[in-house]
C-alpha positions in Angstrom: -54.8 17.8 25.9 -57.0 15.0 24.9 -55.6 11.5 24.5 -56.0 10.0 20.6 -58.9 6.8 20.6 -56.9 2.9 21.7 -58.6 0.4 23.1 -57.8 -0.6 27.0 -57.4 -5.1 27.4 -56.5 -6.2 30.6 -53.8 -9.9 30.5 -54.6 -12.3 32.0 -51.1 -14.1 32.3 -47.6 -13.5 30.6 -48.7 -15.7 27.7 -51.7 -13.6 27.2 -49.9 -10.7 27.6 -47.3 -11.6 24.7 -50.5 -12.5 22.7 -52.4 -9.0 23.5 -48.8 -7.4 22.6 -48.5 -8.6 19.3 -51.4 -6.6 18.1 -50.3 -3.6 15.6 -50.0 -0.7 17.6 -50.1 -2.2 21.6 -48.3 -0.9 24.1 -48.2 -2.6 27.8 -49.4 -0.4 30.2 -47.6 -0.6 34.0 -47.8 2.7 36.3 -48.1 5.0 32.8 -46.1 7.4 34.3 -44.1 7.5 31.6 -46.8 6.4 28.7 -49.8 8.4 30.0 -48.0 12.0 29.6 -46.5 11.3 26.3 -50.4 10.0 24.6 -51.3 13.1 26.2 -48.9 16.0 24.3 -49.8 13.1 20.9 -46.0 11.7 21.1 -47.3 8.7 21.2 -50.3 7.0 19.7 -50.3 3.2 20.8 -53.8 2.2 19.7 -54.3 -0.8 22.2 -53.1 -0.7 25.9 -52.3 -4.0 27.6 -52.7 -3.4 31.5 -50.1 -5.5 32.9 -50.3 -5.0 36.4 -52.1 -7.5 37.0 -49.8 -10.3 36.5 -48.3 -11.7 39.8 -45.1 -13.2 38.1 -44.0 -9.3 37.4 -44.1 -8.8 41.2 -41.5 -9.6 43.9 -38.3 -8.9 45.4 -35.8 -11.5 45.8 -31.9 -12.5 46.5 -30.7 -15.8 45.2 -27.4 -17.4 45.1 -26.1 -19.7 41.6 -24.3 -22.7 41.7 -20.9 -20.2 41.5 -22.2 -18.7 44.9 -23.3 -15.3 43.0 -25.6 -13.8 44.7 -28.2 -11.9 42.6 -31.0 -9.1 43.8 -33.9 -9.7 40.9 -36.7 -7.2 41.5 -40.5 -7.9 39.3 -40.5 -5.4 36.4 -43.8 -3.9 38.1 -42.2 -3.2 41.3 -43.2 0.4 42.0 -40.5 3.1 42.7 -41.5 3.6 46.3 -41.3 -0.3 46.7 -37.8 0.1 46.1 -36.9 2.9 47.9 -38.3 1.7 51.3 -38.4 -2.3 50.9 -35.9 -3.8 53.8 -34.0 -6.3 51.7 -33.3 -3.6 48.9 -31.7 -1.4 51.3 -29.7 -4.0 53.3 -28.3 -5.7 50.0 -28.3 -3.2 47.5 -28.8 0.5 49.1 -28.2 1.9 46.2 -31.1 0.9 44.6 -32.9 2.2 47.3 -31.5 6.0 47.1 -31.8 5.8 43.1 -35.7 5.4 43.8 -35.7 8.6 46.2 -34.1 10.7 43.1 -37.5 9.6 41.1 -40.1 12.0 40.1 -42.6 13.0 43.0 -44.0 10.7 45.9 -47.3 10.4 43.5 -45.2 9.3 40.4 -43.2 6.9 42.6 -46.0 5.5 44.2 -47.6 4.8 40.7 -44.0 4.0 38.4 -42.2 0.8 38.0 -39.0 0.0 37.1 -39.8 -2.3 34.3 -41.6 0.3 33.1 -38.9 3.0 33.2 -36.4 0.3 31.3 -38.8 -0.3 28.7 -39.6 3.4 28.3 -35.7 4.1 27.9 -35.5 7.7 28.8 -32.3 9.2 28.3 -32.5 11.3 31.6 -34.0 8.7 33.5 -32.6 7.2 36.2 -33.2 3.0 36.3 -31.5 2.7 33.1 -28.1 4.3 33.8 -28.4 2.7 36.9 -28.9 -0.9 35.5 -26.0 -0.1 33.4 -23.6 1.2 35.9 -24.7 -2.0 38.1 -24.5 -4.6 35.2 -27.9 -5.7 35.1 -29.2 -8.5 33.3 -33.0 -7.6 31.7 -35.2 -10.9 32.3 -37.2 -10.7 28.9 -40.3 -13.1 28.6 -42.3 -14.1 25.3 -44.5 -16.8 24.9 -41.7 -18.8 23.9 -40.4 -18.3 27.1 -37.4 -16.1 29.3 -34.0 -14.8 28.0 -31.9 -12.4 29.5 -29.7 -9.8 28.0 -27.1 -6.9 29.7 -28.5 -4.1 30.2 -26.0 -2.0 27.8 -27.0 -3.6 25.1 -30.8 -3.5 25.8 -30.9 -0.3 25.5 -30.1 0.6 21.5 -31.0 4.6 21.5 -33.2 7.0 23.6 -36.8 5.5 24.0 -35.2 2.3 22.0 -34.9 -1.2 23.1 -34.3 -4.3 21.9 -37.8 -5.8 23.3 -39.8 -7.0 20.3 -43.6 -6.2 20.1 -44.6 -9.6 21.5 -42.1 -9.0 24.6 -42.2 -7.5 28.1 -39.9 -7.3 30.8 -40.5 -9.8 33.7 -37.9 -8.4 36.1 -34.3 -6.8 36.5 -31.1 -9.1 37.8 -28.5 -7.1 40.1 -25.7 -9.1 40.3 -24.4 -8.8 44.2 -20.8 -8.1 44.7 -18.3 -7.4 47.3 -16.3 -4.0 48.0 -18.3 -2.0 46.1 -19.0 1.8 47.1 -21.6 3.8 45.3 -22.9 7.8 44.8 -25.0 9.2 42.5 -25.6 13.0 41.7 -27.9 14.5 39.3 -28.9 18.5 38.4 -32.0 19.3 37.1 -34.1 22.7 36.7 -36.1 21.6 39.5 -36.3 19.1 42.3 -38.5 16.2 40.4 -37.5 17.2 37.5 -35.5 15.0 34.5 -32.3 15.5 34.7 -30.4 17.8 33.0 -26.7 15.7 33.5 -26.8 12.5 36.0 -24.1 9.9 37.1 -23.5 7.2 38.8 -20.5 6.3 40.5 -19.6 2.2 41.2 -15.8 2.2 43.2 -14.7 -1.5 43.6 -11.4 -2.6 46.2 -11.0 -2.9 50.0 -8.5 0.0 49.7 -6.9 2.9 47.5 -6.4 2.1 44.4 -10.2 1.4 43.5 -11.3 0.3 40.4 -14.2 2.5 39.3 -16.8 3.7 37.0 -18.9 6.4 36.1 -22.0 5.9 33.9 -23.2 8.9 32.7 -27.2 10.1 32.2 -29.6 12.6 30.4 -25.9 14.3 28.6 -26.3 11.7 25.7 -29.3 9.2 23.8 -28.2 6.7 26.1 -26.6 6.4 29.0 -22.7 5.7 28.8 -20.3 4.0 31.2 -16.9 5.4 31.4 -13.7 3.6 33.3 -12.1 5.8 35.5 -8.0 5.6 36.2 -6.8 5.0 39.4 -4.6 7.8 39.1 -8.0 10.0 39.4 -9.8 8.0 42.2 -6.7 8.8 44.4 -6.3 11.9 43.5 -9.9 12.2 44.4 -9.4 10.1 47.7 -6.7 12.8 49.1 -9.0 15.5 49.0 -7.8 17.2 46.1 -10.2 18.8 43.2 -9.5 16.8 39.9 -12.7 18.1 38.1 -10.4 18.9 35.0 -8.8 15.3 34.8 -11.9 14.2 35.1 -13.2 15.9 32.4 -10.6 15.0 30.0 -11.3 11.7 30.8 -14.8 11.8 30.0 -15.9 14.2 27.7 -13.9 12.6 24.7 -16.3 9.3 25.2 -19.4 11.2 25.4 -20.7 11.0 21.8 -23.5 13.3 20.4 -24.3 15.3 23.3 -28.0 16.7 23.4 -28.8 20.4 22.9 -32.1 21.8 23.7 -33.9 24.7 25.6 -32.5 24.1 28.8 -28.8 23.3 28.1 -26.8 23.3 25.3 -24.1 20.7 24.4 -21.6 22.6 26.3 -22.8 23.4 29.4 -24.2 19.7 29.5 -20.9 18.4 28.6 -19.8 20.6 31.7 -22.8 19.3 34.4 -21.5 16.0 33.2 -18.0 16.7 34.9 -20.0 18.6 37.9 -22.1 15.2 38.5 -19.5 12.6 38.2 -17.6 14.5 40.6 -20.0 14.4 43.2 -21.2 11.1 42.2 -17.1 10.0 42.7 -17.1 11.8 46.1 -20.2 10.4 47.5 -18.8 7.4 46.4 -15.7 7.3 48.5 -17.4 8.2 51.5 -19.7 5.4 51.3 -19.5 2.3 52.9 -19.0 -1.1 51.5 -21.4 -3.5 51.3 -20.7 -5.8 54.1 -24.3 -7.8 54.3 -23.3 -10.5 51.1 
């Protein structure tokens, strides 16, 4: 299809940016992976495109330690998919991040797709926003009136909704770095690429049984949704034995309005939900800590 008429302006720093933004009808534009296809099918009709990529200060991967001795993993909001998924300090600090990126799209759109971008965009099947959530990211937001920072749970307000204003973009993503945690993630979709139909992520926390734990939930709901899990289930889990059914009753009553379309209804995605977070719990328990703090 043909893409509706918008005008193409190219920042020239963040404050430009924010100034270009402000316009009626602009949208930054980052790997497009996400914009491009939906201007093409007329789902959305921004009517001036800010290319972004440009701006250094969006770039970069770095660890830092605060005066607590937290250590955080902050990665540029136009760090591209692949970036992530092969980078060196990514995958000795935060592997997780790492296998998230492998689960993305095709090699072209990971080569092309940012994270910042896939945030912003606030997919409900994507995969960087559960995963911010599960990990407790903090969303670096920068305006011409400079940088605040907000969780990412309550960034994101409802599927393709954020709290960003028009004058705002997303300078990076903060991953806090703790100790004892164990990850897994598992997703279904139709095909291999593909959105997903039900995804989770699994954070276990503890040098030894019983973990703390959560599971955050993707593509079942509008948003993603993080969901405690009892220790009476992780060890259950941890002995071998199939606890799909507990699981379920734990988190099925705190999925709210669970999507229904052509290629699941509520049901059966209420059902991959349980299927995912099983495997995501699983994988979790056979990984191994982070020991590289």
């Amino acid at each position: 299809m043909k893409f509706p008429s918008f005008d193409y302006q190219v920042a020239l720093d963040v404050e430009h940016a924010c100034f270009l933004l402000a316009q009626d009808g602009a949208r930054p534009l980052a790997g497009g992976q996400s914009l491009l296809p939906m201007m093409a099918f007329h789902l959305a009709r921004p009517t001036v495109l800010v290319d972004i990529t440009r701006l250094t200060q969006l770039k970069g991967i770095s660890v830092s330690m605060d005066s607590s001795g937290m250590s955080t993993l902050r990665i540029g909001a136009t760090t591209t998919h692949s970036e992530l998924e092969q980078n060196e300090v990514v995958r000795s600090r935060l592997p997780v991040i790492a296998k998230v990126a492998s689960y993305i799209g095709h090699p072209a759109i990971r080569h092309l797709g940012t994270i910042g971008g896939s945030v912003a965009h606030a997919d409900p099947a994507a995969e960087w926003p559960a995963t911010c959530i599960a990990l407790e990211a903090q969303v670096e937001i920068w305006s011409k009136t400079g940088v605040r920072k907000e969780p990412a749970e309550s960034f994101l307000i409802g599927p393709y909704q954020t709290s960003l204003a028009e004058d705002e973009i997303i300078g990076g993503i903060e991953f806090p770095l703790k100790r004892a945690r164990r990850f897994g993630i598992s997703e279904i979709a139709l095909r291999p690429g593909d959105f997903a139909l039900a995804g989770a992520v699994c954070v276990l926390t503890g040098h030894e049984v019983p973990f703390s734990g959560t599971i955050t939930i993707f593509g079942v709901e509008g948003i993603p949704r993080r969901i405690d899990l009892t220790p009476q289930v992780i060890e259950a889990f941890t002995q071998g034995h199939s606890k799909q059914r507990e699981l379920a009753d734990i988190l099925v009553p705190r999925l709210g309005n669970i999507l229904s379309d052509v290629h699941a209804s509520q049901a059966f995605r209420s059902h991959l939900a349980t299927v995912v977070a099983s495997r995501a719990l699983v994988e979790a328990l056979s990984d191994e800590m982070e020991s590289s703090l």
